[in-house]
C-alpha positions, 0 to 999 in steps of 0.5 A: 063392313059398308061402303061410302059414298067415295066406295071406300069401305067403312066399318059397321055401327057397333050396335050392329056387329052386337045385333048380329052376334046376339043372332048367332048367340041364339042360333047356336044356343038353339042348335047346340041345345038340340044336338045335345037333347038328341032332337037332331041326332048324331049323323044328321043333316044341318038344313042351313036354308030350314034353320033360317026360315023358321028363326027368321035370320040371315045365313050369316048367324047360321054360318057363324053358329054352325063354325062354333058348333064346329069348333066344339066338335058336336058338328062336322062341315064336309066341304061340298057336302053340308054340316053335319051333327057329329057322331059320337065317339064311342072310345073317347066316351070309354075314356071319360067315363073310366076318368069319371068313375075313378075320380067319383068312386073315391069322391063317394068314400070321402063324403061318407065323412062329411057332416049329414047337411049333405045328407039333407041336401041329397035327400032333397034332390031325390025327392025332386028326381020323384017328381022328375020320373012321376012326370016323365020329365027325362030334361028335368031329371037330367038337371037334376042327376047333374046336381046330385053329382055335383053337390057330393063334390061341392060339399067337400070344397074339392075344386080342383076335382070340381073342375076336372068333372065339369069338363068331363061332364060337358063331353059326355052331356049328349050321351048321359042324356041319351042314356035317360031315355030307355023305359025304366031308366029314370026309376032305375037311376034315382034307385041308385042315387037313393043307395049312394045316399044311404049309403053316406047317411051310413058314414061307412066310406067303403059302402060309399065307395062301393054304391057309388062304383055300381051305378057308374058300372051300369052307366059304362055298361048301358053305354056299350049296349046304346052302342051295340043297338045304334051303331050309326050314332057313334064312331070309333 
């Protein structure tokens, strides 16, 4: 709001309020994408004063960035104190993968019926994830890991389904990303998405069912040893 000659308040030009939401648009798509990368890590300091000089904005847009983020749970505002990255919370993520695994496993078996077009598609992104590991490219790989899941649900029209796990994916998106960035872990990753396929190509849904159970163990099983090497990264 401005004043007017007589004091009186008056509200801002529209382009004005659009001006200063596309700022606070930026600096959370900015802030979040970090957060999520592990560029600022769980448990970190939010330097409002830094953020501002190097995206050359006002303190409005951070602040406004930062109660979203807040809302979202990815940051904790401690009054008196600063913003904080939050840290993770290990038995949610149990929780979510438990969900997950449940619901995939099953998704697998029944995709081991499917026409080999999602065979095709599958064998497709492998060879992209290739390139991903040749380049060491852990954001690239993660897109495409994203995709992978994605298409075995996509190719069978389960929407409902669909929605459930882009939910889920959303709350476990910093520790999946996280979890990519242990040495040898692209190549161990995408040798499994290999078996998930061969194992649809086969049609067999018990072997569908069965390799797709395999990686999403190893997946619950490298999250409790993240857990156990870095513990100030998470909360209970």
């Amino acid at each position: 709001m401005d004043h007017d000659a007589s004091g009186a308040l008056r509200r801002a030009p529209a382009d004005t309020d659009q001006r200063r939401a596309s700022k606070a648009d930026q600096v959370y798509s900015e802030i979040k994408e970090a957060i999520l990368a592990g560029v600022l890590e769980p448990g970190a300091a939010i330097d409002k004063l830094a953020l501002c000089d190097k995206l050359g904005m006002s303190r409005f847009p951070v602040t406004t960035a930062i109660n979203r983020l807040a809302y979202e749970r990815l940051v904790v505002i401690e009054p008196q104190h600063g913003s904080f990255v939050a840290k993770i919370a290990a038995r949610d993520v149990r929780e979510w993968m438990l969900i997950r695994r449940a619901l995939e496993i099953e998704i697998a078996a029944e995709a081991a019926r499917q026409p080999d077009g999602l065979v095709e598609d599958l064998r497709r992104n492998l060879r992209y994830q290739q390139a991903a590991v040749d380049a060491a490219d852990i954001s690239g790989f993660y897109e495409l890991d994203v995709e992978f899941h994605r298409l075995i649900v996509q190719a069978q029209g389960l929407r409902h389904a669909a929605e459930i796990l882009d939910s889920l994916r959303s709350h476990l998106e910093r520790v999946r990303r996280l979890m990519l960035t242990p040495e040898g872990r692209l190549p161990f990753t995408l040798a499994q998405h290999r078996a998930i396929v061969d194992a649809l190509e086969s049609h067999s849904p018990e072997a569908a069912r069965a390799a797709m159970n395999v990686h999403l163990a190893n997946t619950a099983a490298l999250f409790d040893s993240i857990v156990a090497q870095k513990p100030n990264l998470f909360s209970n």
